[in-house]
N, CA, C and O of each residue as an XYZ file, in Angstrom:
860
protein
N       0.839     -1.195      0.000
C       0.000      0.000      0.000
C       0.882      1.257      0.000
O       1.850      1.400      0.746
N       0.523      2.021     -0.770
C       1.162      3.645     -0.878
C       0.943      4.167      0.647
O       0.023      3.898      1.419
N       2.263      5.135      0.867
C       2.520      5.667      2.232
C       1.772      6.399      2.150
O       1.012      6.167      1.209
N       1.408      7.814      3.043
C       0.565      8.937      3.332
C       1.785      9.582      2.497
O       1.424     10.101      1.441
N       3.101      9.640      2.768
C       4.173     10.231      2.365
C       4.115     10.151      0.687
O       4.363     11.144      0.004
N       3.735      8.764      0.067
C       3.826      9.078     -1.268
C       2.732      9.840     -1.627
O       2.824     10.884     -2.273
N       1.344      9.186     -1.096
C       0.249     10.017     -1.648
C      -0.225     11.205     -1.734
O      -1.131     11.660     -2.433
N       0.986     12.049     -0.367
C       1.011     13.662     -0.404
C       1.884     13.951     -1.742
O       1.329     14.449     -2.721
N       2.980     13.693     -1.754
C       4.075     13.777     -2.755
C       3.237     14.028     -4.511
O       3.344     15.006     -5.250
N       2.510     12.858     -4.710
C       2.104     12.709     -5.838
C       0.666     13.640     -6.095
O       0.440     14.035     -7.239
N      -0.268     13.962     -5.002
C      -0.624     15.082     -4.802
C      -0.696     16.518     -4.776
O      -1.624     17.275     -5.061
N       0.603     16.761     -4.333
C       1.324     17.894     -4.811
C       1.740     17.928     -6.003
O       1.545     18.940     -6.676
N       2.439     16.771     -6.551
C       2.515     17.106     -7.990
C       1.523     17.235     -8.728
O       1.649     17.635     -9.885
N       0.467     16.951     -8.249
C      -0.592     17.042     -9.759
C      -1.322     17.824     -9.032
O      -2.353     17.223     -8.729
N      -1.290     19.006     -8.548
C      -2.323     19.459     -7.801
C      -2.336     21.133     -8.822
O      -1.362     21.761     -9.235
N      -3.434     21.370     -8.933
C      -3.374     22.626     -9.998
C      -2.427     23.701     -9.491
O      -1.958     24.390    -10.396
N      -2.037     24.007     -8.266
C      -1.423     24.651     -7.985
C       0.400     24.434     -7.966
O       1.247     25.270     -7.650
N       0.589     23.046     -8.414
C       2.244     22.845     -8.768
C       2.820     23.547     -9.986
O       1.949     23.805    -10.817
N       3.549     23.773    -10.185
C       4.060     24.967    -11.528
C       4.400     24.610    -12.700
O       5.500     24.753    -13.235
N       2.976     23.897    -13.330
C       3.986     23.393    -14.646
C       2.829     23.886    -15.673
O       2.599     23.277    -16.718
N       2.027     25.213    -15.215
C       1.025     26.004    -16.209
C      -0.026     25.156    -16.813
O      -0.745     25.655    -17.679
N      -0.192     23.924    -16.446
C      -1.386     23.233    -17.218
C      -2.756     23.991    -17.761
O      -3.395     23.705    -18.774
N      -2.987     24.889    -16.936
C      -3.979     25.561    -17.168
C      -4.391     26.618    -17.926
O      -5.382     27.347    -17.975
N      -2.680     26.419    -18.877
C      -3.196     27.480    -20.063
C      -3.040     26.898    -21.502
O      -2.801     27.469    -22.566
N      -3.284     25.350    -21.150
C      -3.147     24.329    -22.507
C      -4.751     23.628    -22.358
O      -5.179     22.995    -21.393
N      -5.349     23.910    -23.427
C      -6.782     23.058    -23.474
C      -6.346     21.769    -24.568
O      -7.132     20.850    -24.796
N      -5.208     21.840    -25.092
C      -5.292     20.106    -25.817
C      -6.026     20.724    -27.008
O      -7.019     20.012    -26.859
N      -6.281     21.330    -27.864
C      -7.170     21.722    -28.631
C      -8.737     21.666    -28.563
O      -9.492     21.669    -29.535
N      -9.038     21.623    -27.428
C      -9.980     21.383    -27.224
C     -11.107     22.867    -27.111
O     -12.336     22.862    -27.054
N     -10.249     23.936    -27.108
C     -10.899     25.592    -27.317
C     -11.244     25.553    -28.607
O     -12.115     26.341    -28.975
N     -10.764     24.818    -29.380
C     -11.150     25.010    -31.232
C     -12.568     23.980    -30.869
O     -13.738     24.293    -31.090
N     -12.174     22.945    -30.379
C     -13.746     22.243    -30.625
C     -15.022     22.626    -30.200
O     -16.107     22.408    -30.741
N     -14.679     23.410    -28.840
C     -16.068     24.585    -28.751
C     -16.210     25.588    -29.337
O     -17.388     25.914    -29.478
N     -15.361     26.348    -29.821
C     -15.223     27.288    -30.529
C     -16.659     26.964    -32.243
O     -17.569     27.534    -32.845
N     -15.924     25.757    -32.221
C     -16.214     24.870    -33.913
C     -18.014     24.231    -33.091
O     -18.938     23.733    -33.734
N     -17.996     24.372    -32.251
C     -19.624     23.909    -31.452
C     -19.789     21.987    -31.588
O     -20.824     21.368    -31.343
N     -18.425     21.360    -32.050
C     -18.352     20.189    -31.528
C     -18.440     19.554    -30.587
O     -18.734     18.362    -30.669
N     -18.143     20.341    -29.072
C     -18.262     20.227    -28.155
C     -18.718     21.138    -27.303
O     -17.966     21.962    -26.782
N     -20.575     21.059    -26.971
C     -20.975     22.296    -26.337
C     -21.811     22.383    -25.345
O     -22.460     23.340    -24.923
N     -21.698     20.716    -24.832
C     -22.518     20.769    -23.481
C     -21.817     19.388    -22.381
O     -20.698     18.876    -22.419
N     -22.590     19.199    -21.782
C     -21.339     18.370    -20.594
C     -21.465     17.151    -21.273
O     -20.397     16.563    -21.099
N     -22.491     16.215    -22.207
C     -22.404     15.271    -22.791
C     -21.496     14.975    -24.191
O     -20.971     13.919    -24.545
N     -21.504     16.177    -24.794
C     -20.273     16.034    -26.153
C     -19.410     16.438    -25.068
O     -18.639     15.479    -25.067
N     -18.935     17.338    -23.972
C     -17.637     17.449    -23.682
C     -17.218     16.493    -22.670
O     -16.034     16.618    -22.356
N     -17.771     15.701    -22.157
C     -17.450     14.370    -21.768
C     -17.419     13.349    -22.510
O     -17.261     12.274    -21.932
N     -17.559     13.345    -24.016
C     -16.984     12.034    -25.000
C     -16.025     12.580    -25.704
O     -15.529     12.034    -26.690
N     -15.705     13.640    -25.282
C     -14.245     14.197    -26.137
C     -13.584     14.297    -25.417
O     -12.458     14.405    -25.902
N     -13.592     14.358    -23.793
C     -12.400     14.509    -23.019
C     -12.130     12.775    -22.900
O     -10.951     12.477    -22.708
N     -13.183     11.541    -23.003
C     -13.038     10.722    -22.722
C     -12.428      9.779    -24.053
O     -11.816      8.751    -23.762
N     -12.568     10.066    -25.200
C     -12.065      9.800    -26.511
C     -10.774     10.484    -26.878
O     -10.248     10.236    -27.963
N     -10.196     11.402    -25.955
C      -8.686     11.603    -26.027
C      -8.253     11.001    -24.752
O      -7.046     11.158    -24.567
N      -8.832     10.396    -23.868
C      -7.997      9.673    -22.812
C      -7.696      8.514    -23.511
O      -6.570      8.144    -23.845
N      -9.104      7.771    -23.786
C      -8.583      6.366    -23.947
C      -7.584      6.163    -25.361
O      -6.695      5.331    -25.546
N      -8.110      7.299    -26.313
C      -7.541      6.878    -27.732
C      -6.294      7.050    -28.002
O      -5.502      6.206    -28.420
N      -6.024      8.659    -27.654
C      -5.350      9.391    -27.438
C      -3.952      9.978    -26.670
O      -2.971      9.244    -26.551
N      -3.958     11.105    -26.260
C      -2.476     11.455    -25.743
C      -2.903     11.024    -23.943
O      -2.122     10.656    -23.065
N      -4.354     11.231    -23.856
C      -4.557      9.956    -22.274
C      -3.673      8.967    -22.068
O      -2.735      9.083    -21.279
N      -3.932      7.797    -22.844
C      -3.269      6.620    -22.602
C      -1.961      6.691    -23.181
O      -1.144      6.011    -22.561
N      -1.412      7.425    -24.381
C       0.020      7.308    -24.801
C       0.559      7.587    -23.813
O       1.288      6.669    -23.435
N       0.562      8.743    -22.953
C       1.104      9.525    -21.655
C       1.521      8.306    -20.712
O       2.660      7.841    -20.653
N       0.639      7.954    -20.131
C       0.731      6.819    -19.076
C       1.855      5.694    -19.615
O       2.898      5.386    -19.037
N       1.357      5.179    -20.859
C       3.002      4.418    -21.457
C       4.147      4.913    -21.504
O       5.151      4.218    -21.347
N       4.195      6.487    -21.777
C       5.218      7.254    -21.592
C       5.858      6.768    -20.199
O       6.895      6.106    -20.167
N       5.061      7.201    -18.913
C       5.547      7.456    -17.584
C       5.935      5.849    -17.381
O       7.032      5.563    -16.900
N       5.019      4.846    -17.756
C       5.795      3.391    -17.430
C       7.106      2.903    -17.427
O       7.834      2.300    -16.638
N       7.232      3.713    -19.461
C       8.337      3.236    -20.066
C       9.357      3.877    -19.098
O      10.135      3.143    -18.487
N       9.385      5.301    -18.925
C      10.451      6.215    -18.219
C      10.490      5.551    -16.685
O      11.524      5.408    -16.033
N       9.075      5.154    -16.222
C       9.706      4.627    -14.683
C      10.392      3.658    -15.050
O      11.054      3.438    -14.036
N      10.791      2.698    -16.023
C      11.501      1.118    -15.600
C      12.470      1.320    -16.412
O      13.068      0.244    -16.414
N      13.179      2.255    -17.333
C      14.146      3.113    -17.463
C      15.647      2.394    -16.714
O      15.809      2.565    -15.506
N      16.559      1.699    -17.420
C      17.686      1.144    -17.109
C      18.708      2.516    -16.309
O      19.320      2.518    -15.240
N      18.527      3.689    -17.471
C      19.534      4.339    -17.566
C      19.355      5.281    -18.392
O      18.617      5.194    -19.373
N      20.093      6.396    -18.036
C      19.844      7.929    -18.834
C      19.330      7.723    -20.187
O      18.250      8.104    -20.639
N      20.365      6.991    -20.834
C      20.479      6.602    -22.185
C      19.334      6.750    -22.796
O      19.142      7.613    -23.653
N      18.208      5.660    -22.283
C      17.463      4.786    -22.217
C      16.095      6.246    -22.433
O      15.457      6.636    -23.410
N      16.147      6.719    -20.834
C      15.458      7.470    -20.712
C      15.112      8.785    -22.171
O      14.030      9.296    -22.463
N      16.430      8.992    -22.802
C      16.683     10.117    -23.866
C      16.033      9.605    -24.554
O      15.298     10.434    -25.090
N      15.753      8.107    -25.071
C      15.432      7.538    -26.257
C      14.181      7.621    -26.038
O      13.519      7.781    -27.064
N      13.519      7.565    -24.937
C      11.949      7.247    -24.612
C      11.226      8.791    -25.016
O      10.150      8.992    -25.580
N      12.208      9.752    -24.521
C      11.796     11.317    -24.774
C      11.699     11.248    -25.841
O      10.575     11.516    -26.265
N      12.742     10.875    -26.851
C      12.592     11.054    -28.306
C      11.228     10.611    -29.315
O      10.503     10.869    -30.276
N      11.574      9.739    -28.208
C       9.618      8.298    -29.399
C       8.583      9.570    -28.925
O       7.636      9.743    -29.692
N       8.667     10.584    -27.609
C       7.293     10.734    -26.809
C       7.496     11.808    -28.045
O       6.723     11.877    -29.000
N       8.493     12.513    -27.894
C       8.097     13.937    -28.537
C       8.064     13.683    -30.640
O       7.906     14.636    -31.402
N       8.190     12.709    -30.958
C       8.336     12.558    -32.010
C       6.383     11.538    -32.626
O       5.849     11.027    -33.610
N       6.122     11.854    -31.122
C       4.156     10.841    -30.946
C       3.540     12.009    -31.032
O       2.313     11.944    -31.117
N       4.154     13.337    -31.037
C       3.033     14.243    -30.851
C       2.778     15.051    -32.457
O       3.421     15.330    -33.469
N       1.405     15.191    -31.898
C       0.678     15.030    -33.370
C       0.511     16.520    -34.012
O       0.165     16.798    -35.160
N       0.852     17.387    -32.957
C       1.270     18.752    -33.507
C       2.316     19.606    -32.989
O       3.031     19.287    -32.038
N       2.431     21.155    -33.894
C       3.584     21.846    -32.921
C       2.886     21.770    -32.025
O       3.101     20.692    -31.471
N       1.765     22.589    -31.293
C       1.284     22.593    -29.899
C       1.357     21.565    -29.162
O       1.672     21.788    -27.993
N       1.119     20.223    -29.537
C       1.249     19.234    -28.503
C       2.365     19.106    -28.477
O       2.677     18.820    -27.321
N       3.066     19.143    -28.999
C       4.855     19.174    -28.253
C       4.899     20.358    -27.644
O       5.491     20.264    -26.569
N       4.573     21.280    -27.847
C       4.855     22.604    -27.273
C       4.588     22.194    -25.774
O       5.303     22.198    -24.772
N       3.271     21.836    -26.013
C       2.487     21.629    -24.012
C       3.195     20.771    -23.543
O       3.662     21.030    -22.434
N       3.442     19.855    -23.975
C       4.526     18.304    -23.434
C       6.074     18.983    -22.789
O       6.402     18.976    -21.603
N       6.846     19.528    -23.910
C       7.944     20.338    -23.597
C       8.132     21.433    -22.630
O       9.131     21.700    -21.962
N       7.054     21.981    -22.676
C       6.976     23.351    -21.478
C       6.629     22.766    -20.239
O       7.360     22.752    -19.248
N       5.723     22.382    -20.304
C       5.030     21.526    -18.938
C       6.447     20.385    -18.449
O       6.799     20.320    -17.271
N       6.874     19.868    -19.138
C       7.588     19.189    -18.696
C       9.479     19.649    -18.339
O      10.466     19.132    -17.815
N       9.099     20.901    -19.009
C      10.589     21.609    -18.560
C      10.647     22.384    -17.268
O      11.714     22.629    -16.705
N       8.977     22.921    -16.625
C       8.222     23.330    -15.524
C       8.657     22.706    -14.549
O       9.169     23.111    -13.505
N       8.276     20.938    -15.197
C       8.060     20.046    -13.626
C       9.358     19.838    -13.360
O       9.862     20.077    -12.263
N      10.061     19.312    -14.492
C      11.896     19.303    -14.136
C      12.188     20.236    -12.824
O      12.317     19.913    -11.642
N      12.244     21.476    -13.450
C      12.613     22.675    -12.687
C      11.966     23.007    -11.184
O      12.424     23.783    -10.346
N      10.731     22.165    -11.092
C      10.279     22.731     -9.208
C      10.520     21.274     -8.749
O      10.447     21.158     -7.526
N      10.818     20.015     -9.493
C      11.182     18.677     -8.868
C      12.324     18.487     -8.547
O      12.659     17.968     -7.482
N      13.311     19.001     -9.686
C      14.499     19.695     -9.247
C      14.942     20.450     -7.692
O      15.593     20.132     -6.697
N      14.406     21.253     -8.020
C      14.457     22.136     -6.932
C      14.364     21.726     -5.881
O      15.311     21.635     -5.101
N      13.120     21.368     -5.623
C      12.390     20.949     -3.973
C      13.038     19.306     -3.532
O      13.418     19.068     -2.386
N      13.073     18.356     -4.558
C      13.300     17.218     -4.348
C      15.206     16.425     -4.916
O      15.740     15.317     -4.874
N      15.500     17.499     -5.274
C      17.067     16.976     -5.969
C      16.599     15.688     -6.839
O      17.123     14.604     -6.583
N      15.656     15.785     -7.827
C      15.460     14.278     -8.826
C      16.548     14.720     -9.924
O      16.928     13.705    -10.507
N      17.307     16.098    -10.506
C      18.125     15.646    -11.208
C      17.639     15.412    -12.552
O      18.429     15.171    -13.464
N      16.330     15.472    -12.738
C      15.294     15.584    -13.775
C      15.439     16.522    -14.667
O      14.789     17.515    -14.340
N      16.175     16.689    -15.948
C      15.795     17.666    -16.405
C      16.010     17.362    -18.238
O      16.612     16.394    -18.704
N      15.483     18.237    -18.875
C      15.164     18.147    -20.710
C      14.352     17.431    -20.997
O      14.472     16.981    -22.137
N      13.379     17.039    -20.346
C      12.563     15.784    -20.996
C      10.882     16.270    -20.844
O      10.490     16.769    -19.789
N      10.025     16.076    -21.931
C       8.887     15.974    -22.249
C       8.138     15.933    -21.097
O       8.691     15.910    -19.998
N       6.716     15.919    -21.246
C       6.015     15.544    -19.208
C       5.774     14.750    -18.485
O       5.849     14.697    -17.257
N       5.213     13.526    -19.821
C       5.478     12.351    -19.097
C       6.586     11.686    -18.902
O       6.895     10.933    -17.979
N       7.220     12.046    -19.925
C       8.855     11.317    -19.043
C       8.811     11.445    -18.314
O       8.316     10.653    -17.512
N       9.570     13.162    -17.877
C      10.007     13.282    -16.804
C       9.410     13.152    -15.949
O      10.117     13.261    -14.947
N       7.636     12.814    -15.543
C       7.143     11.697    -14.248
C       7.479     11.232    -14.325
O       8.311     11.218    -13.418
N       7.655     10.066    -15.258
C       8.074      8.484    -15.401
C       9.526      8.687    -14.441
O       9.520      7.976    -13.436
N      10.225      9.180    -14.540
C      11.585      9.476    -14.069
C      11.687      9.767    -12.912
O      12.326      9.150    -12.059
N      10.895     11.000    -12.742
C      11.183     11.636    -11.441
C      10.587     10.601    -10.285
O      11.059     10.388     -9.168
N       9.615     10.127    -10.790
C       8.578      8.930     -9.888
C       9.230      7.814     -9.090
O       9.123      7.443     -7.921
N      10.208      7.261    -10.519
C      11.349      6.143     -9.952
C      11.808      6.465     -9.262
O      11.609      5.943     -8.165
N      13.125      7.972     -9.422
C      13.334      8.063     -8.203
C      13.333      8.583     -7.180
O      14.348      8.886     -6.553
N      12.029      8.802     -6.786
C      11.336      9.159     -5.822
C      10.811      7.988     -4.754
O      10.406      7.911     -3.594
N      11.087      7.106     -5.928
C      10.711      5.553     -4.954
C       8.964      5.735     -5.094
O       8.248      5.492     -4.122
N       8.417      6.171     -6.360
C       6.725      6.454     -5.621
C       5.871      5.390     -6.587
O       6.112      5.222     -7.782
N       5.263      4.992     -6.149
C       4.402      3.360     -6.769
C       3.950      4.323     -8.136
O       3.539      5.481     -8.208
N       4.204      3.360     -9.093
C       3.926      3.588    -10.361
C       2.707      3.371    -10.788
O       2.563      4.042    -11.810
N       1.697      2.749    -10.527
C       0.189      2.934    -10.745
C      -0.251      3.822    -10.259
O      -1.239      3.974    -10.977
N      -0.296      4.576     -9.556
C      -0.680      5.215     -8.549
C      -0.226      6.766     -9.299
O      -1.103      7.544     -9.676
N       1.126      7.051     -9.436
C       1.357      7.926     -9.902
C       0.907      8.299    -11.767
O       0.947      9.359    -12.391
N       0.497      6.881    -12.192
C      -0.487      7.067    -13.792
C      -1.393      7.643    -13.499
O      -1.719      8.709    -14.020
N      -2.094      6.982    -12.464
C      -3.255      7.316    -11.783
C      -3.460      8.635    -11.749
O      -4.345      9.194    -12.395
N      -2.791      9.107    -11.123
C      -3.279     10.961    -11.029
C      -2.941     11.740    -11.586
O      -3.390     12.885    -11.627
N      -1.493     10.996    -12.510
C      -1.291     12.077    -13.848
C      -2.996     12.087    -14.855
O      -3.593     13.101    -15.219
N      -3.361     10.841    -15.056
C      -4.551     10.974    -15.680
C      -5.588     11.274    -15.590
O      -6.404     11.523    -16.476
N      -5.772     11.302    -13.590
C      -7.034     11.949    -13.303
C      -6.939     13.675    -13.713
O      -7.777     14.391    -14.259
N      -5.810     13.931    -13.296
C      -5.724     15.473    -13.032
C      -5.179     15.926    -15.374
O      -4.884     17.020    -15.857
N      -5.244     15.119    -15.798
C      -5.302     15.548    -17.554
C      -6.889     15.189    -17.706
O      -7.163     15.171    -18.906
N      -7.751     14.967    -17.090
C      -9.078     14.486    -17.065
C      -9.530     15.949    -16.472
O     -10.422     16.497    -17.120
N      -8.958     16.761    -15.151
C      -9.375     17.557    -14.782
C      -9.268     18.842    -15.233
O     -10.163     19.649    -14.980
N      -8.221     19.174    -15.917
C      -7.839     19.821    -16.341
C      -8.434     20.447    -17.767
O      -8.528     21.614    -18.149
N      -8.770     19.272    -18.348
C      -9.756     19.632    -19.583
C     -11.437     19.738    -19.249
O     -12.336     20.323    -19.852
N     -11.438     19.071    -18.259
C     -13.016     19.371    -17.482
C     -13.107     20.973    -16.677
O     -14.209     21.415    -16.352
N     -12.060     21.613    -16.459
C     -12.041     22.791    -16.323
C     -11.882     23.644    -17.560
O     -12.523     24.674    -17.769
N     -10.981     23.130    -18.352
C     -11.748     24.103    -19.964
C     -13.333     24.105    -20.218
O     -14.019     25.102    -20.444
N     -13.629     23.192    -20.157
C     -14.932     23.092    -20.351
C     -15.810     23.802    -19.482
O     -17.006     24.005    -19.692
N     -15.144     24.169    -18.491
C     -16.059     24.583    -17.650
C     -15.805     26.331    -18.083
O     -16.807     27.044    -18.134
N     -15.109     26.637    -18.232
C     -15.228     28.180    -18.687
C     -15.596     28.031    -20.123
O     -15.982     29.115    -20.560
N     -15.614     27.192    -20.913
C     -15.274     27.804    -22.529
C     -16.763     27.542    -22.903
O     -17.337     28.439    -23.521
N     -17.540     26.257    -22.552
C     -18.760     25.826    -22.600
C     -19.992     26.873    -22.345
O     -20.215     27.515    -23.371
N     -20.533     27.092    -21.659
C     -19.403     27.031    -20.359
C     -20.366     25.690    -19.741
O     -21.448     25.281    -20.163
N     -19.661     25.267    -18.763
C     -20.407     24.154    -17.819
C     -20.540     24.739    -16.413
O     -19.752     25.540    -15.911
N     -21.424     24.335    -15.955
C     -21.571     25.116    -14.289
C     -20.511     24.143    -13.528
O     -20.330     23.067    -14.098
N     -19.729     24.379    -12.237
C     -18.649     24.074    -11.441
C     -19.310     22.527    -11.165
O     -18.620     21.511    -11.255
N     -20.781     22.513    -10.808
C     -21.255     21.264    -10.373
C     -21.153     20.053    -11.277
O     -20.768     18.891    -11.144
N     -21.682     20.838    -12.305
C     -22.078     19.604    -14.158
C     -20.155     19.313    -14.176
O     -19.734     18.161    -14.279
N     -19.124     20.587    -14.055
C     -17.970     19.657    -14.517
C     -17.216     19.186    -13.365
O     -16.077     18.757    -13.547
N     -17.793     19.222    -12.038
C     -17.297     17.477    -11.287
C     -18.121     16.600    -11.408
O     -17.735     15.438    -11.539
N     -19.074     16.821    -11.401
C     -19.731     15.680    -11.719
C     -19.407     14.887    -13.332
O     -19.833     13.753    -13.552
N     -18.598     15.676    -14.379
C     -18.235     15.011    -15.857
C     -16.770     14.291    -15.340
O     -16.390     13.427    -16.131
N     -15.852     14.498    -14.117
C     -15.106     14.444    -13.583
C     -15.309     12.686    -13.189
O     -15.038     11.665    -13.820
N     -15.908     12.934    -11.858
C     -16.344     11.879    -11.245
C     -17.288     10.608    -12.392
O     -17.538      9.403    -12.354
N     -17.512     11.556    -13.156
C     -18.399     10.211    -14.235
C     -16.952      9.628    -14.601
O     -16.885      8.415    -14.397
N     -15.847     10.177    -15.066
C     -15.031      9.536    -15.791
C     -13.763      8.772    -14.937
O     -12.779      8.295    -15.501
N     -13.983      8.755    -13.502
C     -12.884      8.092    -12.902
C     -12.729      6.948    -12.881
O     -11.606      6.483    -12.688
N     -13.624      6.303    -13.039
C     -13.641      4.725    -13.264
C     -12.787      4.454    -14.667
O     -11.740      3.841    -14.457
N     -12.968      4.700    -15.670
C     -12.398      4.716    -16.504
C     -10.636      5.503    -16.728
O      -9.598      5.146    -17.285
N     -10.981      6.434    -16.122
C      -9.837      7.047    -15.887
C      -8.478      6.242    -15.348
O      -7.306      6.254    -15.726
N      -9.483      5.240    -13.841
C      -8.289      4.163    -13.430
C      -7.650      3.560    -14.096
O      -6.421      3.519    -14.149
N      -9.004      2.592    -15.147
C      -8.308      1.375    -15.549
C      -7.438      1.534    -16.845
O      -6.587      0.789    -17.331
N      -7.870      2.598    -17.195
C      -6.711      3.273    -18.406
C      -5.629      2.964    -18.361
O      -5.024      2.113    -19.014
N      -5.043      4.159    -16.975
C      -3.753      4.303    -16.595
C      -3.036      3.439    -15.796
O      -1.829      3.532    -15.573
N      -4.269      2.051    -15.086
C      -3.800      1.248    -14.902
C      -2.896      0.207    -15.489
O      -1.865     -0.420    -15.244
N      -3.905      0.371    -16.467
C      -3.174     -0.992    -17.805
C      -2.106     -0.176    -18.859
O      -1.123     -0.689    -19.393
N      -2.542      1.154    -19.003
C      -1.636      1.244    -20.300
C      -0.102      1.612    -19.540
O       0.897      1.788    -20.237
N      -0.060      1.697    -18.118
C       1.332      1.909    -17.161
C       2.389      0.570    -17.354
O       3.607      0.413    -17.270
N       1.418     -0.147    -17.607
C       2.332     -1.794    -17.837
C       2.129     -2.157    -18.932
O       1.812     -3.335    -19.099
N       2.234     -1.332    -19.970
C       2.461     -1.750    -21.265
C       3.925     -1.532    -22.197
O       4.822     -0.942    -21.595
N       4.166     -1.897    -23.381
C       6.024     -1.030    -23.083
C       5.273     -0.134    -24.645
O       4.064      0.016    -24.816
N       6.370      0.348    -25.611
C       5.845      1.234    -26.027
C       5.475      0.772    -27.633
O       5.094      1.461    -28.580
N       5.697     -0.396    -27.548
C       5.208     -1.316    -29.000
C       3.459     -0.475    -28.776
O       2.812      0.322    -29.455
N       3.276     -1.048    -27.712
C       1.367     -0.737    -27.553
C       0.673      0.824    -27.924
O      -0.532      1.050    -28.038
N       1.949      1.950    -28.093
C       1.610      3.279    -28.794
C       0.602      3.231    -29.237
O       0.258      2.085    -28.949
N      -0.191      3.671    -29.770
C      -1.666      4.302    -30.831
C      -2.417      5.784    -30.572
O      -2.620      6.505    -29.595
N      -2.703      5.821    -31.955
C      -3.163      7.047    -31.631
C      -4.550      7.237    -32.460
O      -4.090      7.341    -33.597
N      -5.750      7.332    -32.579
C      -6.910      7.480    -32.945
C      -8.087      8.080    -32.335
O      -9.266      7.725    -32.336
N      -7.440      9.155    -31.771
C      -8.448      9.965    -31.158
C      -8.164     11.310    -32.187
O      -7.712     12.330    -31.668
N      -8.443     11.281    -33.660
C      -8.270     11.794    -34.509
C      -8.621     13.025    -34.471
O      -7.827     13.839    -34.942
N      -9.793     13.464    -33.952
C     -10.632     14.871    -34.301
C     -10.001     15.259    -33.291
O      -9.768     16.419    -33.632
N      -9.395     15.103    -31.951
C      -8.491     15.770    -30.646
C      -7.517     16.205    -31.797
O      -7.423     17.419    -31.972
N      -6.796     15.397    -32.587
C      -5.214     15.788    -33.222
C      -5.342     17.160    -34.119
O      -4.654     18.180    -34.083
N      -6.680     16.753    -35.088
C      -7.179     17.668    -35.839
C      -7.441     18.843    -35.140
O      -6.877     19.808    -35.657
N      -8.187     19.144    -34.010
C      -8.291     20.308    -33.119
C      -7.487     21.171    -32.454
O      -7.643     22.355    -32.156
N      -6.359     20.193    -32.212
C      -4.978     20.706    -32.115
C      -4.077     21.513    -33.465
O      -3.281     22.451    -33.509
N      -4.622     20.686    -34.375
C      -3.573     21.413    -35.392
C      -4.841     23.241    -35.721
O      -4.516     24.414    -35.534
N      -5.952     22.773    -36.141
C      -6.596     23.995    -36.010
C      -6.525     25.373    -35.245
O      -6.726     26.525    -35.631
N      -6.061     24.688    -33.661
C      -5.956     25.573    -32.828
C      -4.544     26.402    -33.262
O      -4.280     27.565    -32.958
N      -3.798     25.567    -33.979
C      -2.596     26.816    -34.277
C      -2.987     28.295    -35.009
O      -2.404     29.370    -34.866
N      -4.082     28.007    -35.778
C      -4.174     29.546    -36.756
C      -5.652     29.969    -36.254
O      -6.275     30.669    -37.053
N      -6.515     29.533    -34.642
C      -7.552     29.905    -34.704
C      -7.114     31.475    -34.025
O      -6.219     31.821    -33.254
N      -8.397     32.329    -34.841
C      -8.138     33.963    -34.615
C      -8.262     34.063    -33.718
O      -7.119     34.422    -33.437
N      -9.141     34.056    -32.150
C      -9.478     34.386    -31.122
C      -9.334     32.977    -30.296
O      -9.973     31.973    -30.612
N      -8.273     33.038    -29.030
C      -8.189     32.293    -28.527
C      -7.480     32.877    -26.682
O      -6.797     33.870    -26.431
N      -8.032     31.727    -25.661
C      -7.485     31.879    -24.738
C      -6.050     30.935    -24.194
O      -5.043     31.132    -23.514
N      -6.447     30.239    -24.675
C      -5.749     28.699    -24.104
C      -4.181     28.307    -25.484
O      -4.289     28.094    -26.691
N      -3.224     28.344    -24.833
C      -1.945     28.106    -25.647
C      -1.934     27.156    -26.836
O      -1.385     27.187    -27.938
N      -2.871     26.163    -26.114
C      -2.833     24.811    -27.488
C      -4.078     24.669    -27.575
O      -4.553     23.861    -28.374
């Protein structure tokens, strides 16, 4: 069983208030309301839930697996390379790279992990190992809190009332688990990507005229 010690740890990291700006990347998901694809808590709960499972959801979590069981630096560089070479636009590398040059830098800091140049889920995958912090557990809330995070776009851009997007939240945790459960112990043969209209929304979001959100 996870300590109180890890489950604060991994808490803090994913907690909206840790410094790695999540909250000014919607995933392209500002173009899909924008475009009225997604405009109430039922389309924006099969689009936040059709980029978990299809999508950069579950690639992520293989990311952090591959990087937790990570022999060696080497190893680790090569895994950055496949992650950032999976992303399906400039912006999604952009958010991967920034966010993950963020977490380097306050994991760094606070914890001496020594973490640094690597994409976001790597560098969980990395920093996690050695941190000694259970690796399901830490998929786990990277994916709840990329679940939350776009359930808070939704909640301003939609807009959704605070209640409708925990409750689109809490609809999706069950699923959310077994995602990041299984795709954490997968290696990276199991990649895919077919959460198509997310990729497409992303690339849109590069030239849309009026926007809040970075990606």
């Amino acid at each position: 069983m996870p300590t109180d010690q890890e489950v604060l740890t991994l808490t803090q990291w994913f907690s909206p208030g840790f410094p790695v700006g999540s909250f000014a990347y919607s995933h392209g998901l500002e173009w899909a309301i924008e475009t009225e694809k997604v405009r109430d808590a039922e389309t924006a709960r099969d689009w936040i839930s059709a980029t978990m499972v299809h999508g950069a959801g579950r690639n992520d979590c293989v990311f952090i697996g591959a990087a937790y069981r990570a022999r060696n630096a080497m190893e680790v560089d090569d895994i950055d390379a496949t992650c950032r070479a999976f992303a399906a636009s400039r912006e999604r590398l952009k958010e991967a790279d920034l966010q993950g040059a963020a977490f380097c830098a306050a994991t760094s800091a606070i914890w001496s992990t020594l973490v640094r140049g690597l994409v976001y889920p790597v560098a969980v995958g990395r920093a996690a190992n050695l941190q000694n912090l259970p690796l399901r557990l830490t998929a786990q809330m990277y994916l709840h809190s990329f679940v939350a995070n776009l359930a808070a776009v939704a909640m301003r851009l939609v807009p959704l009332g605070q209640t409708e997007g925990q409750r689109l939240i809490h609809a999706l945790m069950p699923q959310t688990a077994e995602i990041a459960s299984h795709a954490v112990e997968a290696g990276l043969d199991s990649l895919s990507a077919t959460a198509l209209a997310s990729d497409i929304a992303s690339m849109k979001h590069e030239t849309q005229y009026s926007r809040i959100f970075r990606t």
